[in-house]
PLY file of the C-alpha trace (Angstrom):
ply
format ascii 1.0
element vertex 70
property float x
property float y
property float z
element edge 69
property int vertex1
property int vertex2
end_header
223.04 217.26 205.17
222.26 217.02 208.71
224.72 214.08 209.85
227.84 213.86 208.71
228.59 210.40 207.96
226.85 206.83 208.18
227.64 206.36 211.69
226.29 209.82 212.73
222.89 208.50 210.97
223.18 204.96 213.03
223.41 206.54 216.43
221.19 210.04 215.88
222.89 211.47 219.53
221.74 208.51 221.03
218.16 208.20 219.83
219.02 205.53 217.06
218.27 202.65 218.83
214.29 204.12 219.34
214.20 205.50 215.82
215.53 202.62 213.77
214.17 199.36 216.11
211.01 201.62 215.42
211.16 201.56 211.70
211.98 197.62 212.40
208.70 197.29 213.81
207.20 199.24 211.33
208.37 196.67 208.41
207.94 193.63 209.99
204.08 194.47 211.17
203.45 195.51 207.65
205.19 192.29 206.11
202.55 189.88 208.31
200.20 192.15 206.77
200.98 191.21 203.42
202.10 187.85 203.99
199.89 186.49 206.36
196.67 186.81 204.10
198.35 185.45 201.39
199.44 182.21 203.18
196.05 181.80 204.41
194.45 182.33 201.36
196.81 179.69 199.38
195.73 177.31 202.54
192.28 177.88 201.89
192.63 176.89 198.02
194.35 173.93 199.03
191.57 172.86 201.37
188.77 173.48 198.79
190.90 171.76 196.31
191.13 168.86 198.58
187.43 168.74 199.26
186.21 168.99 195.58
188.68 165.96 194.79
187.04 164.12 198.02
183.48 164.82 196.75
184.47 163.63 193.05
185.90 160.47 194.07
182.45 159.74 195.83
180.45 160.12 193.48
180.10 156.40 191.42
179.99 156.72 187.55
176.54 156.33 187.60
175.74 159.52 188.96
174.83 158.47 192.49
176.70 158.79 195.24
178.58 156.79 197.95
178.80 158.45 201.00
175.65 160.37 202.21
175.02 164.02 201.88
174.49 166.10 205.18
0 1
1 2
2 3
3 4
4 5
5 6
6 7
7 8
8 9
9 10
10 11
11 12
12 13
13 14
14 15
15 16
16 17
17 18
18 19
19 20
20 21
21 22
22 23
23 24
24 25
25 26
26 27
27 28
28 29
29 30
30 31
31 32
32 33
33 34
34 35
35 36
36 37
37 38
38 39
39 40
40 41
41 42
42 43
43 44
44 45
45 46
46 47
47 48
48 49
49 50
50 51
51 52
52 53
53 54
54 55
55 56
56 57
57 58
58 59
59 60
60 61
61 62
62 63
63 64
64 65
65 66
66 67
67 68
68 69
């Protein structure tokens, strides 16, 4: 193997702080990614939700409609 023990693989002569805050980086821009679209998405369903229950509890039981649609 090419270091010889954990620490050897932490420091990497003295290029371990570019390599791993690198690979840091790395992770975190792929976890917004992933998690970013996700939390919009569940945000969007909750607004839609929101605005169907809004538009059914306009609506009168006769079929017509309370508030005006523009």
């Amino acid at each position: 193997m090419y270091f010889e023990n954990m620490a050897a693989v932490w420091h990497m002569e003295g290029h371990g702080v570019f390599v791993w805050s690198a690979y840091g980086i790395t992770f975190m821009v792929i976890g917004l990614m992933l998690a970013l679209p996700l939390l919009r998405g569940r945000r969007l369903a909750r607004a839609i939700h929101a605005d169907e229950r809004r538009r059914a509890a306009a609506v009168t039981p006769g079929g017509a409609s309370n508030a005006s649609d523009t």
